[in-house]
C-alpha positions in Angstrom: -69.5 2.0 -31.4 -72.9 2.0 -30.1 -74.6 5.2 -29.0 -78.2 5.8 -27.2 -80.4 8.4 -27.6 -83.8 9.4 -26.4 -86.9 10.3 -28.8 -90.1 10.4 -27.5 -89.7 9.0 -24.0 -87.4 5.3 -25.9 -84.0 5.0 -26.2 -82.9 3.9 -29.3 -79.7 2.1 -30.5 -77.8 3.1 -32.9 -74.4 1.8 -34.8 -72.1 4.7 -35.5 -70.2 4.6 -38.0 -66.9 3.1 -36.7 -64.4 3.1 -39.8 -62.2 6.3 -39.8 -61.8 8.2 -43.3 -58.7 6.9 -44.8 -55.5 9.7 -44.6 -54.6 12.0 -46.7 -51.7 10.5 -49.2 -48.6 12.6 -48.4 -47.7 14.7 -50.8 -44.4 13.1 -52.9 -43.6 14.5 -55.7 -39.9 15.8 -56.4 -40.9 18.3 -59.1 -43.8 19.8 -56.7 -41.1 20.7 -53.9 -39.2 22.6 -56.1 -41.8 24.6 -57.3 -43.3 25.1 -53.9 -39.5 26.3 -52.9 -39.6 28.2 -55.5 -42.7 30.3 -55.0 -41.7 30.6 -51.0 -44.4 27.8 -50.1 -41.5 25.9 -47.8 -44.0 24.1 -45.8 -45.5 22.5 -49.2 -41.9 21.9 -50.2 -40.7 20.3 -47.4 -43.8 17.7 -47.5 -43.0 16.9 -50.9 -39.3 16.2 -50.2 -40.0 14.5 -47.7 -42.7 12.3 -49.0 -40.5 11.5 -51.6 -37.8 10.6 -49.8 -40.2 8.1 -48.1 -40.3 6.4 -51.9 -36.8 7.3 -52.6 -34.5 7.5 -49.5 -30.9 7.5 -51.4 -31.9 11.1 -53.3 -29.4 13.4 -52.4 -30.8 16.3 -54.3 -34.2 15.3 -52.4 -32.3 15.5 -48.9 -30.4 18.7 -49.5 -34.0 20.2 -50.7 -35.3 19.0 -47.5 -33.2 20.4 -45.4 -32.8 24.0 -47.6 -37.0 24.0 -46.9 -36.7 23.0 -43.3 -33.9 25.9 -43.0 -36.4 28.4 -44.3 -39.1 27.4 -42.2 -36.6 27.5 -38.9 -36.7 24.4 -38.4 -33.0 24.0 -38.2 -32.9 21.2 -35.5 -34.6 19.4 -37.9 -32.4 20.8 -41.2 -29.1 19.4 -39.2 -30.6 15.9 -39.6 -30.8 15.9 -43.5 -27.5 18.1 -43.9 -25.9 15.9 -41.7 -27.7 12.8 -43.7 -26.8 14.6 -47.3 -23.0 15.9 -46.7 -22.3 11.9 -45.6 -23.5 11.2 -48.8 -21.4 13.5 -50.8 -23.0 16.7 -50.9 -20.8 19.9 -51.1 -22.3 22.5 -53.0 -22.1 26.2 -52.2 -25.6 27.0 -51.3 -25.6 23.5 -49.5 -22.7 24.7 -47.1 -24.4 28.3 -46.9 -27.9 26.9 -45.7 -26.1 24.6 -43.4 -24.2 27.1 -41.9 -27.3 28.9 -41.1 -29.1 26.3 -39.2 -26.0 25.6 -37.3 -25.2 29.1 -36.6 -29.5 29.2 -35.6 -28.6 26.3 -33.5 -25.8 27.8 -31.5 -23.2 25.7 -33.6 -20.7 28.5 -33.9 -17.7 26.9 -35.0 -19.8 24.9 -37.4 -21.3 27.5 -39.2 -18.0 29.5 -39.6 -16.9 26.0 -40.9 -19.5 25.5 -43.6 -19.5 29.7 -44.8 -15.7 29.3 -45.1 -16.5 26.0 -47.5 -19.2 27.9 -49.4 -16.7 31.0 -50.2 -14.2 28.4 -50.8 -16.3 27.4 -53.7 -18.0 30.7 -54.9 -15.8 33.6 -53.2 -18.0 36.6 -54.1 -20.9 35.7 -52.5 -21.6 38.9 -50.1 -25.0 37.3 -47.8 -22.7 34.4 -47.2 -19.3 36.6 -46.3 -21.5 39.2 -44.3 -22.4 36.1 -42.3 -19.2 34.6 -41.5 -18.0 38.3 -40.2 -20.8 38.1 -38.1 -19.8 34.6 -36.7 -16.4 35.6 -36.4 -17.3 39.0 -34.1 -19.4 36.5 -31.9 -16.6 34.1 -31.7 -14.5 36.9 -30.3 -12.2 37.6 -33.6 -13.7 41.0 -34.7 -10.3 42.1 -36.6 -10.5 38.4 -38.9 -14.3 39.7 -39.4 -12.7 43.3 -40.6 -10.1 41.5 -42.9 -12.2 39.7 -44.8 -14.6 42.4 -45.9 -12.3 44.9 -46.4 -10.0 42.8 -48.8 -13.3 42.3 -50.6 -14.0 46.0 -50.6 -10.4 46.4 -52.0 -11.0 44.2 -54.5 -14.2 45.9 -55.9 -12.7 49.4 -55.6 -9.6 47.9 -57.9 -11.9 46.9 -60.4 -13.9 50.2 -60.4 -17.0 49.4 -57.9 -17.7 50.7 -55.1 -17.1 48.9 -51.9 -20.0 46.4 -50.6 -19.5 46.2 -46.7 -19.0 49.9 -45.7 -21.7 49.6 -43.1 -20.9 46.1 -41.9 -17.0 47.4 -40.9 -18.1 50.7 -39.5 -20.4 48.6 -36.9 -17.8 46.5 -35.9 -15.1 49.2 -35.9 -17.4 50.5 -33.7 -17.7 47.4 -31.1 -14.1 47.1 -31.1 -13.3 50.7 -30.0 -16.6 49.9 -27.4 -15.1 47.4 -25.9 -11.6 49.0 -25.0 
């Protein structure tokens, strides 16, 4: 690349420099991402997954971690792709089916994320984030006394072992839709 400039009434000649600074290496390193998740940086995480699934494309930890950091940054179009990559490949934990369920649900996928909170409580039954979340799925789908039954037989079930009940709040609301919408 050649540019001219004027000094002193001549034009001079002069060869930029045409060679581009080489790019940045992406960041690969498994052990990074998880720390990175770990302290909330997802954007760091989901670099390092990613670059090392450039190196290591058959990782499955490596693609669920992916799409977990791409979930917490909403980037759930993007999530679908390495849920949908990692569940073909046998994933099927609980958190797995949680976060997937909340990038479908983010992506309008309804019946999906009911599909994948069901599998998750299948697994672990006393998670309360992840039953919350599948009431609220099931009230959108239209199936508000489902969403009631399945947090009040969890309340029972802590008041039968001496706690107190969990989703007090949660029923009331939607007792409170229901008698709305008659």
């Amino acid at each position: 690349m050649f540019r001219s400039i004027w000094a002193g009434g001549v034009a001079l000649v002069l060869l930029a420099a045409c060679k581009p600074a080489p790019p940045e290496p992406m960041p690969a390193d498994l052990n990074t991402g998880e720390q990175c998740f770990k302290d909330g940086h997802y954007g760091c995480a989901a670099q390092n997954f990613y670059g090392y699934l450039k190196l290591y494309p058959n990782d499955t930890h490596a693609m669920a971690m992916e799409a977990f950091s791409l979930t917490k940054q909403g980037a759930h179009k993007d999530a679908i792709y390495w849920y949908n990559k990692a569940a073909q490949a046998g994933v099927g934990t609980y958190d797995f089916y949680a976060f997937y369920a909340e990038s479908l649900e983010a992506t309008g996928d309804l019946d999906g994320a009911i599909k994948y909170n069901r599998r998750s409580l299948d697994l672990v039954p006393t998670l309360v984030d992840v039953r919350g979340s599948l009431a609220g799925e099931l009230v959108k789908q239209g199936k508000p006394q489902e969403a009631l039954d399945l947090l009040e037989s969890f309340d029972r079930g802590l008041i039968k072992q001496g706690h107190p009940p969990y989703f007090t709040g949660q029923i009331l609301a939607i007792k409170d839709q229901m008698k709305a919408a008659k």
